[in-house]
N, C-alpha and C positions, 0 to 999 in steps of 0.2 A: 509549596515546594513538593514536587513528585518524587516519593519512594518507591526505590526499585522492589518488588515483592516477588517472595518464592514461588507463589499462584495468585489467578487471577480470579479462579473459582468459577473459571467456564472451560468445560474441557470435552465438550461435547464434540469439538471441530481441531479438526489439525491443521495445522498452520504451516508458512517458513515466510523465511525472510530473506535479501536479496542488501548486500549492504554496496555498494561501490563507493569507492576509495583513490583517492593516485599520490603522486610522487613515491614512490617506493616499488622497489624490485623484487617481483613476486616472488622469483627462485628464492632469495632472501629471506623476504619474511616468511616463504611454507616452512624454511630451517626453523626459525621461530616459535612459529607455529605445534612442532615437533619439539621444539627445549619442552615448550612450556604441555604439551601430552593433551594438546586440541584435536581431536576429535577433527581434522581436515587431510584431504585430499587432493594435491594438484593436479588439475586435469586440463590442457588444454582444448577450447572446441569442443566444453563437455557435450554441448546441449548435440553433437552430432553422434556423440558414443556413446551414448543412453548410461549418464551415467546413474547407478544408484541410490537416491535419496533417502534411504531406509538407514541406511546405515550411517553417513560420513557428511562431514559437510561438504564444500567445494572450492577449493578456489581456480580462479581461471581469471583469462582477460576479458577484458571487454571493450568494443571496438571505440565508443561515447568516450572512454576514460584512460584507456591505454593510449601510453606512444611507444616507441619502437626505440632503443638505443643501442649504436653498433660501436665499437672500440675500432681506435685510429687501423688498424690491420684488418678489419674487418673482419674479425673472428668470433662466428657467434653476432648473437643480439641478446638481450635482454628487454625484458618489458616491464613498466613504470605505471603502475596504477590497475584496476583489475576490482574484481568483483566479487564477493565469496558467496556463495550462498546453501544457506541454512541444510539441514538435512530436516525430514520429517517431525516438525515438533508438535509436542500435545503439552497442556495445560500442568507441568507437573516441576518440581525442585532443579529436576536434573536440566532439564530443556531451558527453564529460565537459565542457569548457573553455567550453559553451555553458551549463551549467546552474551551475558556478561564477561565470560571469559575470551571469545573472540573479539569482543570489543577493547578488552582491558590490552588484549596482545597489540590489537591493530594502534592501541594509542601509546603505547607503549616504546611502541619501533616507528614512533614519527608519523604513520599513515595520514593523509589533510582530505581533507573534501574543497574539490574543486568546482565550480561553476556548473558541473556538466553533470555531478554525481547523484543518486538519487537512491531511497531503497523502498523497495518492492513489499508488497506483503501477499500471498497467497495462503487461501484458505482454502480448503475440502469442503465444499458444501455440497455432499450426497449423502449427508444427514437431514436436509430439508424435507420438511414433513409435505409439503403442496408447492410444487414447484410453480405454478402458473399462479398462484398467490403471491410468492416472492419475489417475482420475474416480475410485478406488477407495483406492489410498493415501492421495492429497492429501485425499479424507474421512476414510477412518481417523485420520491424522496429524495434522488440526484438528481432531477427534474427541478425540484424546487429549492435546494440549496447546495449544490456543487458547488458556488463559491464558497462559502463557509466549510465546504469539506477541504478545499483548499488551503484554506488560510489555515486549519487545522495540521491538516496535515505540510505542513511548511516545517511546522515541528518546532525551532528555536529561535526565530523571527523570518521579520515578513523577506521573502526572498526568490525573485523569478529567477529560478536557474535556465541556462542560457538552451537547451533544449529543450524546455515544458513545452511547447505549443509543437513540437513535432514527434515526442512520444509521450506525453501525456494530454493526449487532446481535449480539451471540453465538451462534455458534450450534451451541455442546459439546453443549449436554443435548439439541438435539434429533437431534443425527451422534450421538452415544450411543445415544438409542435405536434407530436406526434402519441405521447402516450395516454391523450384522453378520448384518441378516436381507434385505438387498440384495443379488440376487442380480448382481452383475456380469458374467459370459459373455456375454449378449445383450445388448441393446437396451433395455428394459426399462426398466435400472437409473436411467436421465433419467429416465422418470415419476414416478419414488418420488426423486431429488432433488431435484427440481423444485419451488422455495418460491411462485412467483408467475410467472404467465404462463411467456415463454418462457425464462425465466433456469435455470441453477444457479444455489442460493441467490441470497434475494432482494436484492433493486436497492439497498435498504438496509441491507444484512447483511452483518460485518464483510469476507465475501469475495462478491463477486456474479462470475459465471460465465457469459457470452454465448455458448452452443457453436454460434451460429449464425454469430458472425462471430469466434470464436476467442479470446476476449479474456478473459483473466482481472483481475480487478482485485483489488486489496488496500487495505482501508477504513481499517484500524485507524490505521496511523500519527497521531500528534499533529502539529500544527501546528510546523515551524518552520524557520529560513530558514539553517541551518547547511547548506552543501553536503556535509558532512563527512557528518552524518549520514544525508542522504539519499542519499547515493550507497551509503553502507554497508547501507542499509534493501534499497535494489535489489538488490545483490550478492545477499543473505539468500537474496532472494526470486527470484533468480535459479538461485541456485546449488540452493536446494531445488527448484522445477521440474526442473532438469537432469538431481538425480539420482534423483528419480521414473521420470522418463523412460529412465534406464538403470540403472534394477532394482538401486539400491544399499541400496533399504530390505528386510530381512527382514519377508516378508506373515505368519508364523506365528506372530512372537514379537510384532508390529504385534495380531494377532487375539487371544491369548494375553493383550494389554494391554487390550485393548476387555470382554474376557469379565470380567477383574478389576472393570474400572473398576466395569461395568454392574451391579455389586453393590454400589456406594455411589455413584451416577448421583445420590442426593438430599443426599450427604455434603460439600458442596465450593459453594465461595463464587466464582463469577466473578473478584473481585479479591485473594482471598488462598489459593486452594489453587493453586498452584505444582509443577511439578517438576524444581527443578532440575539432578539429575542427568540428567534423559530429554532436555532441551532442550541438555544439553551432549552427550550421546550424538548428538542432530542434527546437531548442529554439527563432529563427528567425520564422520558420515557424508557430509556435504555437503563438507568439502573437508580436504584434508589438509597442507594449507598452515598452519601453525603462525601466522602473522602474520596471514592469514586468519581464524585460529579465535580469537586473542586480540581481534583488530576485533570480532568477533561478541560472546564473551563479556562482554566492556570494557561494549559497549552496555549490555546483559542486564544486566549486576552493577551500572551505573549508578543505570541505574533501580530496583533492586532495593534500592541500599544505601539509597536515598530514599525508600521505601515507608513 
C-alpha cells in the first residue's frame, strides 16, 4: 500500500507536474479552485504568454482533452476537460501538500480521466554533475527497459491510452540501435541523439530532453488524479536521475546487456516483452530503503497483475 509522504528526501532537483483531466468546465472548476485558496491561475494558451511557473500553478486547456461547448444561442463557449499544471516544486511539505490539494479539489468537483489523459513529469536537471555520463546511461537504461518504464508508469493498471504511440513514442528499438556505437567522451554524442530539431529525443517521444534549458521530461505516465501515485511516479523518476548522476549504475554489465539485446532488437513486442527481474534490479540500485523499493515494485506488480 503506498503512502502519500511529506518528503521524498531528494531535493536536489526541481520538478512539476502536468495532470490532464475532462468532463468538467474549467471556468467552473478555477471558481473552485479559488473556494478552496489553491495556489492556481487560469490562463488560456499559457504555453504562448510565457506564463510564470515560480509562482502559481496553471490551469488551461488542452487541445488531446478539451472539447468545445456552445449554448443553443450561441453565446459564449465553454471548455470541458483541460490540463493544470504544477508551478515550480522542490522536495519540501508545502509542494507535496500543494499537489494533494489539487488533486483533492479536481476529485472532489467530479474531474475523470479519459482515454486521452495523461501526466507529465518534468525535472531540472542542470544539477548534473557530467552531462555526457548521463546522456549515456539514462540512454542505455531506456534502451534496455523502456517497457517496464512503461508498464510502471501506467500507474494504476495496465492501460494503452488511446494517444500513447503518437505522443509518447517509444523509443527502445531505435537507443538499441544506436547507443553502443555512440561515441560519448566528446561532444558529438548530441548530434547522433538528436530526434528533431533541438531536442533529445523528440518533443513527442516518450522522454523529450531540452539540454538547452535543462529539462528533462517524462511522457509515459497515464492519466490520473490519485496524488498517491503521482508523487510515487516522481520519486521513480527522481531517485533514478540521482543515481545516474552518482555513478551507481555498472556502465560494463549496462554495455554487456545492450550487446545481448542487440541480437533479438526484432524479437520483442513494445507491450509484452518485460523484464522483470532487471527493472527490480533498478529499483535496488536507486534506493535502498525497503519501503521505498516495495512503493516502487507495488506500482510495477499492479499494473503488471492487470495486463
Amino acid at each position: 500500500m503506498i503512502k502519500y509522504k511529506d518528503n521524498i528526501g531528494i531535493n536536489k532537483y526541481n520538478f512539476g507536474t502536468e495532470i490532464e483531466f475532462s468532463d468538467i468546465n474549467i471556468g467552473l472548476l478555477y471558481k473552485n479552485f479559488k473556494k478552496e485558496n489553491c495556489n492556481v491561475k487560469f490562463v488560456l494558451d499559457h504555453k504562448l504568454k510565457g506564463f510564470d511557473f515560480n509562482k502559481y500553478w496553471c490551469l488551461d486547456r488542452d487541445a488531446t482533452v478539451t472539447y468545445t461547448y456552445y449554448d443553443d444561442n450561441q453565446f459564449g463557449k465553454s471548455y470541458y476537460g483541460g490540463e493544470i499544471s504544477s508551478k515550480i516544486l522542490n522536495d519540501n511539505p508545502s509542494s507535496w501538500m500543494e499537489l494533494k490539494n489539487i488533486c483533492t479539489t479536481l476529485k472532489n468537483n467530479n474531474a475523470s480521466i479519459n482515454s486521452n489523459c495523461s501526466n507529465h513529469i518534468h525535472v531540472d536537471i542542470s544539477n548534473i554533475d557530467n552531462y555526457n555520463n548521463f546522456y549515456e546511461i539514462f540512454s542505455k537504461i531506456l534502451a534496455l527497459y523502456e517497457n517496464d518504464f512503461i508498464l510502471f508508469y501506467m500507474g494504476e493498471r495496465y492501460f494503452v491510452r488511446d494517444t500513447f504511440l503518437e505522443y509518447s513514442r517509444p523509443l527502445k528499438r531505435d537507443l538499441l540501435r544506436k547507443v553502443l556505437n555512440i561515441d560519448f567522451s566528446g561532444f558529438e554524442y548530441l548530434k547522433q541523439l538528436i530526434y528533431e530539431d533541438k531536442y533529445i529525443f523528440g518533443i513527442n517521444d516518450g522522454v523529450h530532453i531540452n539540454p538547452v534549458y535543462n529539462e528533462l521530461e517524462i511522457r509515459y505516465p497515464n492519466g490520473t488524479l490519485d496524488e498517491k501515485i503521482i508523487q510515487n511516479s516522481i520519486n521513480f523518476t527522481l531517485r533514478l536521475i540521482d543515481s545516474i548522476n552518482n555513478d551507481k549504475f555498472d556502465k560494463n554489465e549496462i554495455n554487456y546487456l545492450l550487446r545481448r539485446a542487440n541480437k533479438n532488437i526484432f524479437n520483442y513486442d513494445i507491450f509484452s516483452s518485460i523484464n522483470y527481474n532487471g527493472f527490480y534490479k533498478i529499483i535496488k540500485t536507486i534506493t535502498n530503503d525497503s519501503c521505498l523499493e516495495n512503493d516502487f515494485m507495488s506500482q510495477y506488480e499492479k499494473v503488471l497483475s492487470t495486463k
